[in-house]
N, C-alpha and C positions, 0 to 999 in steps of 0.2 A: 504494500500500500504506500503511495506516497505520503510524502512529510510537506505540509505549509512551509515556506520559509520562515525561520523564527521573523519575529517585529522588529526593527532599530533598536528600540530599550533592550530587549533581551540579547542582543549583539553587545551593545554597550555594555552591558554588566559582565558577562561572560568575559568581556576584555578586561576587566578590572582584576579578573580574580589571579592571585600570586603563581606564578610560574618557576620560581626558584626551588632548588627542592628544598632546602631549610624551611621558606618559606610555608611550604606546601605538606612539609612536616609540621610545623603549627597549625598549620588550616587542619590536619590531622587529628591534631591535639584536642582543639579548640573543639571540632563538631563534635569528637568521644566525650568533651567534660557536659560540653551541652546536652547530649542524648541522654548521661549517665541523672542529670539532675531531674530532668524533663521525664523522659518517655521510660528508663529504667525506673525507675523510684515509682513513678506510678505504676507500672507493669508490680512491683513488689507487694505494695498496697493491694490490688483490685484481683493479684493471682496469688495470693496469700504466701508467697516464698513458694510457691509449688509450681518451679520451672518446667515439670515435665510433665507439666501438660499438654506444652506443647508437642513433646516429644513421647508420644505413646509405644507403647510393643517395640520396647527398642533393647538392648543389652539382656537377655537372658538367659539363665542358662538352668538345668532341669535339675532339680531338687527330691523330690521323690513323687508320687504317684500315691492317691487317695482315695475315697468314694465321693462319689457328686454329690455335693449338698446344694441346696435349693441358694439361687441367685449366684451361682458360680458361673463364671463365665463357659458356654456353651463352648468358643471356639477351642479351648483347653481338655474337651475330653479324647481321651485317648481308644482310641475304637477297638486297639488290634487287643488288651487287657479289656477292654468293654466285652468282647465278644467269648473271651476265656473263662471271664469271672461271670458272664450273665449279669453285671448288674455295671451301669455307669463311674466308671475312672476317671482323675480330671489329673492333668499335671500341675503339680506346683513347680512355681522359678525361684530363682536367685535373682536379683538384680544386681546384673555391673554396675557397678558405680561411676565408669570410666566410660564416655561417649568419645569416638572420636567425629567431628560434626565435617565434612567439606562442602565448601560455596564452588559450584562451577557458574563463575561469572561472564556473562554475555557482554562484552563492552565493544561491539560493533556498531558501525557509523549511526546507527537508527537510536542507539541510546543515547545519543547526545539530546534527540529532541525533546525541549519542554515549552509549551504556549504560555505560561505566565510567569516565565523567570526562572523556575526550579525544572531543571530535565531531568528524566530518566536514571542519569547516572547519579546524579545526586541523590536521587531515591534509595538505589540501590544500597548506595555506600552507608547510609542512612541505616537500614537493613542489615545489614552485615557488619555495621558496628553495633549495634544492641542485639543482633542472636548469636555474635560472637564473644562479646561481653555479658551475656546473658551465661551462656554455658560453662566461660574460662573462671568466670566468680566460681564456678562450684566444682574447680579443676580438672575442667574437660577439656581438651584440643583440639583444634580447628583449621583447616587446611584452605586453600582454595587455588585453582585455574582458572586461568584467565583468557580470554580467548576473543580475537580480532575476527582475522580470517582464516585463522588458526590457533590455537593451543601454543602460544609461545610464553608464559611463564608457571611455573608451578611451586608454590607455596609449601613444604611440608606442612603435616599439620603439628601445631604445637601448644602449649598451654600460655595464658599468662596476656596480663595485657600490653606490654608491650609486642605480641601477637596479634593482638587488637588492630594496633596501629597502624604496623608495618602491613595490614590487608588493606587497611583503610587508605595509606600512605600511596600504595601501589595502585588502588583506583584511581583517589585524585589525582596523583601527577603523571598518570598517563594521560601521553599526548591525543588530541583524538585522530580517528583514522582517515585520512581519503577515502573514496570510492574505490570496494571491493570486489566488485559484480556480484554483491550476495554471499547472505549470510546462509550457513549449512550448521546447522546444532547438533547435527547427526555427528559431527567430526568429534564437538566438545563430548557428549556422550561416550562415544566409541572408545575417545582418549579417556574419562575419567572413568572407564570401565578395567581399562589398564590399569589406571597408576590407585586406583581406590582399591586394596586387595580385601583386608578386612572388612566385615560387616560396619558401614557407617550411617549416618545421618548425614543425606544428602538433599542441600539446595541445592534448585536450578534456576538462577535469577537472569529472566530474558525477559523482553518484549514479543519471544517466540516468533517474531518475522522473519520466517527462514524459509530455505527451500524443501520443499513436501519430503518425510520419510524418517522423521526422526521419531516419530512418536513409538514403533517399532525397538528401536535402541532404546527409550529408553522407557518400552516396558522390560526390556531384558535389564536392564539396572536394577528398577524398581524389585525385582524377582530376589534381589539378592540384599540388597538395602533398601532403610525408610528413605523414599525419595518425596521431597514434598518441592511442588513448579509455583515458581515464585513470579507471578507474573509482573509487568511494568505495561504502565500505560500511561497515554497521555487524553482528556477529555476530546479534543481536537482529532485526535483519529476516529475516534466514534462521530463523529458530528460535527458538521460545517460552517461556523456563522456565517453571517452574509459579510461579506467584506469588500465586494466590490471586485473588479479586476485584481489579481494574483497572480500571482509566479509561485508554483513549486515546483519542489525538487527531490526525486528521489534520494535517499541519504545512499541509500546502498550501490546505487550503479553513477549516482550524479547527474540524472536524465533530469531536465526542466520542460515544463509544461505550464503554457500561460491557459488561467483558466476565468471564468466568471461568477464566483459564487453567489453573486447577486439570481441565478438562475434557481425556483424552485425545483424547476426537476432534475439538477444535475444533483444538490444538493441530496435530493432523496435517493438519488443513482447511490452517491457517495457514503448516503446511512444504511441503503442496500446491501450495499458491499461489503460495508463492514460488520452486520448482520450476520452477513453469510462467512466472513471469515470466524466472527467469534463460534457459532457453530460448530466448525471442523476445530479448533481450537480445543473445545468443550468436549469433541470426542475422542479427540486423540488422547487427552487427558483420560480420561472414562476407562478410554479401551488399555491404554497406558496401566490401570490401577493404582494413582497416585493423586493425593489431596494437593489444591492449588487453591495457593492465596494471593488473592489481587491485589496491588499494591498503585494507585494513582498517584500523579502528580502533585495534586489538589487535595488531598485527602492525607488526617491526623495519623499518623505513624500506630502512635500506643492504640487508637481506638477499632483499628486496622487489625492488630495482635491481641488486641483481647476480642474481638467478633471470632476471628480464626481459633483463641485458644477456647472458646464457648461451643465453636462448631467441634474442635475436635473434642470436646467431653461429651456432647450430644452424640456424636457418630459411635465414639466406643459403646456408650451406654446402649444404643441400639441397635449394634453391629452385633453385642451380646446376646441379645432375644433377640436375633437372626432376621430382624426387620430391618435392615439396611443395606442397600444398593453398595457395591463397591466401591463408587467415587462420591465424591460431592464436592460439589467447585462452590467457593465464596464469595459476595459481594461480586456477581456478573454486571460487567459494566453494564449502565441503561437500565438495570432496575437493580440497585442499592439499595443494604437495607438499612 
């Protein structure tokens, strides 16, 4: 889909911002102290120190085997002792204590766009400094890849907040990219199917503008790790205003196309579209088996993470009593809740 040209104001700010890396290590700094007082501290408050809620069915390991008693979780009984003993078995676990969490971060040409001053990438980074700091508080590690038009840096994963930074450090002072001819996420999958050997907690923070064929990859992730797709969006991809004569421009091939948005019906062409891309979006997730949380431009951070940590308490509880669909996508642009 194409990208509006950002506005002159959103040009002007974006030139202001510090380019040095000292620099850009303080901008570093500064957004982790901001996120930690802001949108951590209320995350603590509102999810009562209970960070893993976000983080369900994750680190297990089998402890012994019992009889079912009533409100035990269904998905825990063990069939093959079900079928010996004639009467219902459940497993109990161990909980690892040790998460290792990785970000496979989307930072191609499309994520630079944002219509009211804050783009994509800043969201991100946003993102990935409070569920990295969110986990490292309770001495978990946290890796990420980063990927243009390729997979060209790789983070180990490690603990600790200056861990933090140095991801956060790496988003903002990356340069942004020219035109790629297209973004393929099937590549970033593929590689962090590689290099993620152990069972992890896996982001995938895109705008998901790619070329067709990844949702395939990365149900085979999903298969082996909690993968949860972290989407990015900007309100302006969904919907037009009227603007009058414009210029846009592909971010990913650099194609320009002068258009009229003052036209009704190109405008509803353009809400059409993007209709029908969220659709295949919403299925490839589905068929994927992986929970995705929407992440706008426009939209509160914390109140963003606690809807997604409410949806994933609701999902377990009814994933339990076997009333629950495999996926369920959050806050679908166009009807927010």
């Amino acid at each position: 889909m194409r990208k509006p040209t950002p506005d002159p104001s959103s040009q002007a700010r974006a030139a202001t911002r510090p380019a040095g890396a000292a620099e850009i290590g303080s901008s570093a700094e500064a957004m982790l102290q901001r996120l930690e007082w802001t949108v951590l501290r209320r995350l603590d408050g509102l999810l009562q120190g209970d960070y893993r809620t976000l983080f369900r069915g994750f680190g297990l390991d089998l402890a012994d085997i019992r009889e079912y008693q009533y409100h035990d979780d269904v998905r825990r009984i063990d069939w093959n002792v079900t079928a010996r003993m004639q009467t219902p078995y459940v497993r109990e676990y161990t909980e690892d204590r040790e998460v290792a969490a990785w970000f496979l971060l989307d930072l191609s040409p499309s994520i630079e766009f944002g219509s009211e001053g804050v783009d994509k990438r800043r969201v991100s980074a946003e993102f990935v400094g409070v569920l990295a700091r969110l986990l490292t508080r309770h001495g978990n590690r946290v890796g990420a890849l980063l990927y243009g038009s390729r997979v060209d840096t790789v983070i180990p994963a490690r603990g600790g907040r200056r861990q933090v930074l140095q991801l956060m450090h790496r988003m903002l002072q990356r340069p942004p990219l020219g035109t790629t001819g297209g973004t393929d996420l099937g590549v970033l999958l593929a590689d962090a199917a590689r290099f993620v050997r152990s069972r992890s907690l896996v982001f995938v923070v895109s705008d998901f503008i790619s070329a067709p064929g990844w949702g395939r990859t990365l149900g085979h992730l999903a298969q082996r790790h909690e993968v949860v797709a972290v989407r990015l969006y900007d309100p302006l991809e969904m919907e037009l205003p009227d603007l009058g004569l414009v210029t846009v421009q592909d971010a990913e091939t650099g194609e320009q196309v002068f258009i009229d948005t003052h036209d009704p019906a190109f405008r509803q062409r353009y809400a059409q579209l993007a209709i029908e891309r969220e659709a295949e979006l919403r299925t490839a997730l589905a068929e994927a088996g992986v929970d995705a949380l929407e992440l706008a431009t426009d939209e509160d951070l914390a109140d963003t993470l606690l809807r997604f940590a409410d949806m994933r308490k609701q999902r377990s509880r009814l994933t339990a009593g076997g009333g629950m669909p495999g996926h369920l996508a959050l806050n679908t642009p166009g009807a927010r809740a």
